[in-house]
Structure formats: structure tokens, C-alpha cells
C-alpha positions in Angstrom: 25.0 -20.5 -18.5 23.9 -18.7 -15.7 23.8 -15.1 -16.3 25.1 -13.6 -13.1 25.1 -9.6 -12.4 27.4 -8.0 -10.1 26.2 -5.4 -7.4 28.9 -3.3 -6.0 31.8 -3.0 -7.7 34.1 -1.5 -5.2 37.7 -3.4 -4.3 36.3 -6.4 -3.2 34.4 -6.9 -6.0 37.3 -7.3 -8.0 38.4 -10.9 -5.9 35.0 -11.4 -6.3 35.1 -11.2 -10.3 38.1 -13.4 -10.7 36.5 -16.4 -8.8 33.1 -15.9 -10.8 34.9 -15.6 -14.6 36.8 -18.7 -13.5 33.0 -20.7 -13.2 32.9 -22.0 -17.2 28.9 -22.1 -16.2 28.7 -18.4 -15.1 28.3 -15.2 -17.7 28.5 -12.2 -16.3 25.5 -10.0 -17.7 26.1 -6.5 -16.0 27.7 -4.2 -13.2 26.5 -2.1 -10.8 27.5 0.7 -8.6 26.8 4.4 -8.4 30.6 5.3 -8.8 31.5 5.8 -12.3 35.0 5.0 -11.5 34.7 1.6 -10.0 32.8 0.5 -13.1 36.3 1.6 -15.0 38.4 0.6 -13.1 36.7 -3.5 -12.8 36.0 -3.1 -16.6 40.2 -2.0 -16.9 40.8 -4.8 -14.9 39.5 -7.2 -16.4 39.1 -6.8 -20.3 36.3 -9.8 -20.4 33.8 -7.5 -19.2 34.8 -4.4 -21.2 31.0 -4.7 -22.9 29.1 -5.4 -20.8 26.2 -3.1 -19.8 26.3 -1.2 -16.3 24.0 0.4 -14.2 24.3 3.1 -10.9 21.2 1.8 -9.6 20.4 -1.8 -8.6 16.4 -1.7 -9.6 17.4 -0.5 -12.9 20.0 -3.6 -13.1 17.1 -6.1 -11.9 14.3 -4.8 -14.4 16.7 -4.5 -17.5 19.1 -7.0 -17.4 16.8 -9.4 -16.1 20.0 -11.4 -14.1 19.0 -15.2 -13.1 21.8 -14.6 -10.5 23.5 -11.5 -8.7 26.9 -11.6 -6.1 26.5 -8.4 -3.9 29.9 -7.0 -2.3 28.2 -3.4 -1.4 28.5 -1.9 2.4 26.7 -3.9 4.6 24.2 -1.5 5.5 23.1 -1.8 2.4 22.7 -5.6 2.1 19.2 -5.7 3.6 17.9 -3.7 0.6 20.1 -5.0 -2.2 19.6 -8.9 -1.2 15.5 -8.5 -0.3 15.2 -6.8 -3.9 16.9 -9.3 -5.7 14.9 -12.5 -4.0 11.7 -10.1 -4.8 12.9 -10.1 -8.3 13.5 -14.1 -8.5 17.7 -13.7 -8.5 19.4 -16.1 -6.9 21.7 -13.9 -4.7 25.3 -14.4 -2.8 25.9 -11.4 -0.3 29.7 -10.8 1.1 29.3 -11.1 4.8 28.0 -10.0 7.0 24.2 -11.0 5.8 23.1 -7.9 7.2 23.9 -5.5 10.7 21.2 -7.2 12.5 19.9 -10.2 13.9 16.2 -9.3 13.0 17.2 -8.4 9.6 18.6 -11.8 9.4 16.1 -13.5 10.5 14.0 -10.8 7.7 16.1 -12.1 5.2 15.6 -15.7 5.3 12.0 -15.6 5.1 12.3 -13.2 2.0 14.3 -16.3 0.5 12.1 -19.0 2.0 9.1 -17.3 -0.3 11.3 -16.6 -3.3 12.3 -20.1 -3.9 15.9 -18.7 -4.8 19.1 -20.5 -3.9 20.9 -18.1 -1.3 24.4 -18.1 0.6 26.9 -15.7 2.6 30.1 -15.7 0.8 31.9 -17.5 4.2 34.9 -19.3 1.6 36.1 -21.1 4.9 33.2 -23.5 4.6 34.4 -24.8 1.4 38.0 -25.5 2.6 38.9 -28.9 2.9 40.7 -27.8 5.9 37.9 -26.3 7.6 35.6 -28.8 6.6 38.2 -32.0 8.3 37.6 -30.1 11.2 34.3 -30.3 11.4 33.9 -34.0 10.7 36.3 -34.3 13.3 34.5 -32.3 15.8 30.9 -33.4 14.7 31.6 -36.8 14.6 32.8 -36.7 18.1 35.4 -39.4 17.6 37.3 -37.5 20.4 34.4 -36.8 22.5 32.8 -33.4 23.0 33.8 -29.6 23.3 35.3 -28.6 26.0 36.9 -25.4 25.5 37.9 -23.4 22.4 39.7 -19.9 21.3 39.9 -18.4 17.9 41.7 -15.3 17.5 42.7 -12.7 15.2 44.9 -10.1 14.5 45.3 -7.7 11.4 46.2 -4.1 10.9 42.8 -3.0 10.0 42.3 0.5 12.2 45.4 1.9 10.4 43.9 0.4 6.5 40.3 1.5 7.1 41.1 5.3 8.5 38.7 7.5 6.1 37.0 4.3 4.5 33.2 3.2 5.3 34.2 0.7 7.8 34.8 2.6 10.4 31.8 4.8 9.7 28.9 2.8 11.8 26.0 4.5 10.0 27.2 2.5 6.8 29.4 -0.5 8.7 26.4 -1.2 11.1 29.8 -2.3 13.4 33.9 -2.3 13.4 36.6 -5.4 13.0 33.9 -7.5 15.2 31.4 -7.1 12.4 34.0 -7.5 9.7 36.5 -10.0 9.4 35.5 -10.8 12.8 32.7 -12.3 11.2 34.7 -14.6 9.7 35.6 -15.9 12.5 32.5 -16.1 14.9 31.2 -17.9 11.7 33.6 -20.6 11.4 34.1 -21.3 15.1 30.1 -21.9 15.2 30.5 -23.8 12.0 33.0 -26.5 12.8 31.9 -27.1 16.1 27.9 -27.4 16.2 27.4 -25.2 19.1 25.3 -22.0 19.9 26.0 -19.6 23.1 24.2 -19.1 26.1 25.8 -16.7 27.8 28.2 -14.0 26.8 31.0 -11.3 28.5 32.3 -8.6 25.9 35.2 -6.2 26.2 35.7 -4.0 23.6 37.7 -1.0 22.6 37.4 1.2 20.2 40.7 2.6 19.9 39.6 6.5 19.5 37.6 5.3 16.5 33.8 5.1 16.2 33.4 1.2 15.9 34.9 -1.5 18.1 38.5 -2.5 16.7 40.1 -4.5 19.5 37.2 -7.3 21.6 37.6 -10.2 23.7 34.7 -12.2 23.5 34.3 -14.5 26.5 31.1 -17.3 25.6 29.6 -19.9 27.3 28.0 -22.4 25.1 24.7 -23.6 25.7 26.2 -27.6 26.8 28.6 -26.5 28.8 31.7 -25.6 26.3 32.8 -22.5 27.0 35.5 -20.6 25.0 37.2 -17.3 24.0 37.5 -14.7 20.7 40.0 -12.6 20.4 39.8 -9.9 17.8 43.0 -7.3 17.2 42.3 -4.8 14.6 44.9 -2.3 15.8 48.1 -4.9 15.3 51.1 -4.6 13.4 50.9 -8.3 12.1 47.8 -9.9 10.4 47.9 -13.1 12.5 45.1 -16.2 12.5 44.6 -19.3 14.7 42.3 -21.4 16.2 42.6 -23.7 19.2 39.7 -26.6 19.7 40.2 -29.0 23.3 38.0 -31.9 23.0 38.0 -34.8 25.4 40.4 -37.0 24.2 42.1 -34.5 21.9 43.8 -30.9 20.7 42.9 -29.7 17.6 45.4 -26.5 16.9 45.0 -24.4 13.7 47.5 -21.7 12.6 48.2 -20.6 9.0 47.7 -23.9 7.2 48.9 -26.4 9.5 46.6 -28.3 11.4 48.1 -30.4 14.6 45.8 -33.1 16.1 47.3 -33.8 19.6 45.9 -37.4 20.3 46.1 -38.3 24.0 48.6 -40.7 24.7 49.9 -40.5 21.0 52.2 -38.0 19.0 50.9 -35.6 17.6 49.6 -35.8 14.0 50.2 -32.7 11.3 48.2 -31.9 8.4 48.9 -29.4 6.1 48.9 -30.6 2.2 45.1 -29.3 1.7 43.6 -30.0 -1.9 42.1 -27.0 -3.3 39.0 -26.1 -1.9 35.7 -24.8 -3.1 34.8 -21.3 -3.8 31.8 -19.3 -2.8 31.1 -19.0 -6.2 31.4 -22.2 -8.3 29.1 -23.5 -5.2 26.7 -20.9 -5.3 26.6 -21.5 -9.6 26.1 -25.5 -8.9 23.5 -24.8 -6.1 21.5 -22.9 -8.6 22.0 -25.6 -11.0 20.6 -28.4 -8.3 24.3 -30.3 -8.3 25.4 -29.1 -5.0 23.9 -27.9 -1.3 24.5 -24.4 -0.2 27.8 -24.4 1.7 27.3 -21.2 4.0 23.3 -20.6 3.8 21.8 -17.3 5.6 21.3 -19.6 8.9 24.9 -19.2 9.4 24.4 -15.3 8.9 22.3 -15.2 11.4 23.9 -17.7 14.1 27.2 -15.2 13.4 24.8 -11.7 14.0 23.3 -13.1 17.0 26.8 -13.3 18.7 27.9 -10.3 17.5 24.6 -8.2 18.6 25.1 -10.4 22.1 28.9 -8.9 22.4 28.0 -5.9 21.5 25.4 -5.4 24.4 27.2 -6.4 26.8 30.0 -4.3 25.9 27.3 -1.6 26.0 26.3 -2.8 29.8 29.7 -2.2 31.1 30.5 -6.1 29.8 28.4 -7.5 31.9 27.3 -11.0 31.0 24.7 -11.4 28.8 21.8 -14.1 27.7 22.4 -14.8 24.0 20.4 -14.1 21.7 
């Protein structure tokens, strides 16, 4: 059993719990967070836990409790701190995205866990989706040639659900939608395909808030790809879908269904998807030396570096930018 602490135990959190109490190898060994109340309201939630010791202050969770293990879900400004103590302290850590709010921190980050020794991932649960993960041997294994072009977009209601909430408070966000769920999607869009950007053009509004909440994200890739990310967080609809042109072939994602549009062939749909992979379980079996990390902090940083390139050159009048 690995005995596995929880850091932040805020809404999120509780997802979080149900996928780690379902991993038969994982006890749960304490909470943390400095509000009282979410520590009821988890422990109400979810009777299993109802004795088990909690802490307002991570240090004091890492020297008592003595966790082998610790899944973080706190504000992502605080991730630098929370995620470089626990490598310090020899925990194997998972960290809700983003890694951090910066590409140095990043980059920080992985040397912290390069010197700790400790297994370490970004809780990115696309990359253990068996659909996800067909469309990357597809795209990897170039069977229909290379990249050509690509868009990803999405659209959810998120300036109306986060009014008043830390997210749209940049001192504690580090950044809006782009730097949120957005980071889902920059993630698995440089994920499935392999590539890395060279050039970027950013335009972003804010929407009378103080982070970005709608962006168009125009990239070339480095290669010659070029593509498009379109992030809506002041929609009515929560709406997902990802377009990939290779040579020889359409990959078109939305909701489940995956169309492959063969040239010269009908088109072929797939959408009976076995049950894919948490964050979790692989993060518990990574520890244990049975499986590879599915989303390690490389993928963190590949995601910040985009985001930080948008971001400037939304700042420079979205001007195109070098990548970082």
C-alpha cells in the first residue's frame, strides 16, 4: 500500500478522491488544507476517510504523516511551493495542471524531481485515454504522412462559473481559461502530434475580467505544420473538438466519436472506447515500477511555454512571436 496524502482539498479534490479510493494499492494517510470546512465537507463525503488525520499546513503534513505519496489540487500559484516541498521531502507527487504559472518554474521543477528520485506526473487524464492515445499512434506513426494543419477548440461557460472564485484572480491563477482548461488542450494537441511551435500570434480578450477568457491562438510549428486554438470561456455551451489534416488523411474528434477520413476511402468511425487509465492508478503503478509516467512534468512545461508565448504576444499588440 502506498500511503498517499492529499493537499488541497477544495472541489476538485473531491473527483480527485474518488479516483484515488478506487486504487486497491493506495491508502489515503491524511488531508490538507487551511479551510476547516473543506476538510468536513471531503471527510462528509466520503465516510472512508472520516479518521483520518488532517492538517492546515502542508510542512506539518510532510513531517508527521510521513506520506510516501501526495496528489496536490491547490491554486496553481501555489504548486511551485507545494510540489518542490514534497520532492524535498522524498514524496512522490501528482500536481493538477497546470505544473506551475511559468515556464522557468517548470523547468525549476523538473530538476527538483530529477534530484529527488521521486516518480512525478501532471494529472493530464487525456493521456490515458485509449482515444487519445489511438490518435497519437496514428499521428506518430505517420502511416498517413505528416502534419499539415490542425485546430483544437473549446468552449465552456467558465467566465459566468468562476465570477468571485480564484480563477479569475491572476495573483493566485497566474492566468485565465488559457491557463486552465485551456491547458488541457494545448497539452493534448502537443501530445498526440509530436510537434513544438516556432512561431506564435495571440488574440485575447478578457471579457471585462482580469484574466484572458476568450483567445485564438494562431501557431506555426517548428516543421512547417501550422494550426489554430480556439479557447471560449464566455459561451453558453461547453463544447470540445479537435480537427488533425495529415497528408493522406482527416482525423476529426468531437465528443467521443473519432472519424478518420482516408483519401479515396469512406470514412471510418470510432467511438466504442474501452475504459481508459486514470491519473491516479498510473501514478500508484509508476511508484510501484509497473508502469511509465503517462503525463510527466516535460509535458507541463511544453504546455507553459505556449501559453507564456500567447500571452506575450497578446501583450505586444498580437504581434507574432518566437516560441519559447
Amino acid at each position: 500500500m502506498i500511503r498517499t496524502a492529499l493537499i488541497g482539498c477544495g472541489g476538485f479534490m473531491h473527483h480527485r478522491t474518488s479516483q484515488i479510493l478506487a486504487v486497491k494499492e493506495a491508502e489515503v494517510c491524511a488531508l490538507c488544507d487551511p479551510n476547516p470546512e473543506a476538510l468536513t465537507s471531503i471527510k462528509d463525503r466520503y465516510p472512508e476517510l472520516l479518521d483520518i488525520p488532517t492538517f492546515a499546513d502542508h510542512q506539518a503534513l510532510l513531517q508527521e504523516a510521513k506520506p510516501e505519496a501526495a496528489i496536490i489540487a491547490t491554486p496553481h500559484s501555489m504548486h511551485v511551493d507545494h510540489v518542490r516541498n514534497c520532492l524535498r521531502a522524498g514524496v512522490h507527487t501528482l500536481i493538477e495542471k497546470p505544473l506551475a504559472c511559468t515556464a522557468q518554474d517548470c523547468r525549476d521543477l523538473i530538476e527538483e524531481r530529477d534530484q529527488s528520485g521521486c516518480v512525478a506526473a501532471v494529472s493530464y487524464q487525456r493521456h490515458g485515454s485509449p482515444l487519445f492515445q489511438h490518435m497519437r499512434e496514428i499521428i506518430l506513426s505517420k502511416r498517413f504522412g505528416k502534419v499539415l494543419m490542425l485546430n483544437s477548440h473549446l468552449s465552456q461557460d467558465w467566465l459566468k462559473n468562476t465570477v468571485g472564485l480564484w480563477r479569475q484572480d491572476p495573483i493566485i491563477s497566474g492566468g485565465g481559461q488559457l491557463n486552465d482548461s485551456g491547458s488541457h488542450m494545448i497539452d493534448i494537441l502537443l501530445w498526440i502530434t509530436g510537434l513544438r511551435a516556432e512561431s506564435i500570434q495571440a488574440f485575447i480578450d478578457n471579457r471585462g475580467a482580469d484574466v484572458d477568457i476568450n483567445s485564438v491562438v494562431n501557431i506555426k510549428f517548428k516543421g512547417g505544420a501550422t494550426g489554430s486554438l480556439t479557447i471560449i470561456g464566455d459561451a453558453p455551451i461547453w463544447h470540445e473538438r479537435h480537427a488533425i489534416w495529415l497528408e493522406d488523411a482527416a482525423l476529426i474528434l468531437e465528443g467521443d466519436k473519432l472519424t478518420i477520413h482516408e483519401r479515396g476511402k469512406d470514412p471510418e468511425v470510432l467511438e466504442d472506447w474501452a475504459e481508459g487509465r486514470t491519473p491516479d492508478a498510473n501514478f500508484i503503478a509508476a511508484i510501484q515500477g509497473e508502469e511509465s509516467v503517462l503525463a510527466p512534468f516535460e509535458c507541463g512545461l511544453a504546455t507553459l511555454e505556449l501559453t507564456e508565448s500567447a500571452w506575450r504576444s497578446a501583450a505586444a499588440d498580437s504581434s507574432t512571436v518566437a516560441a519559447s
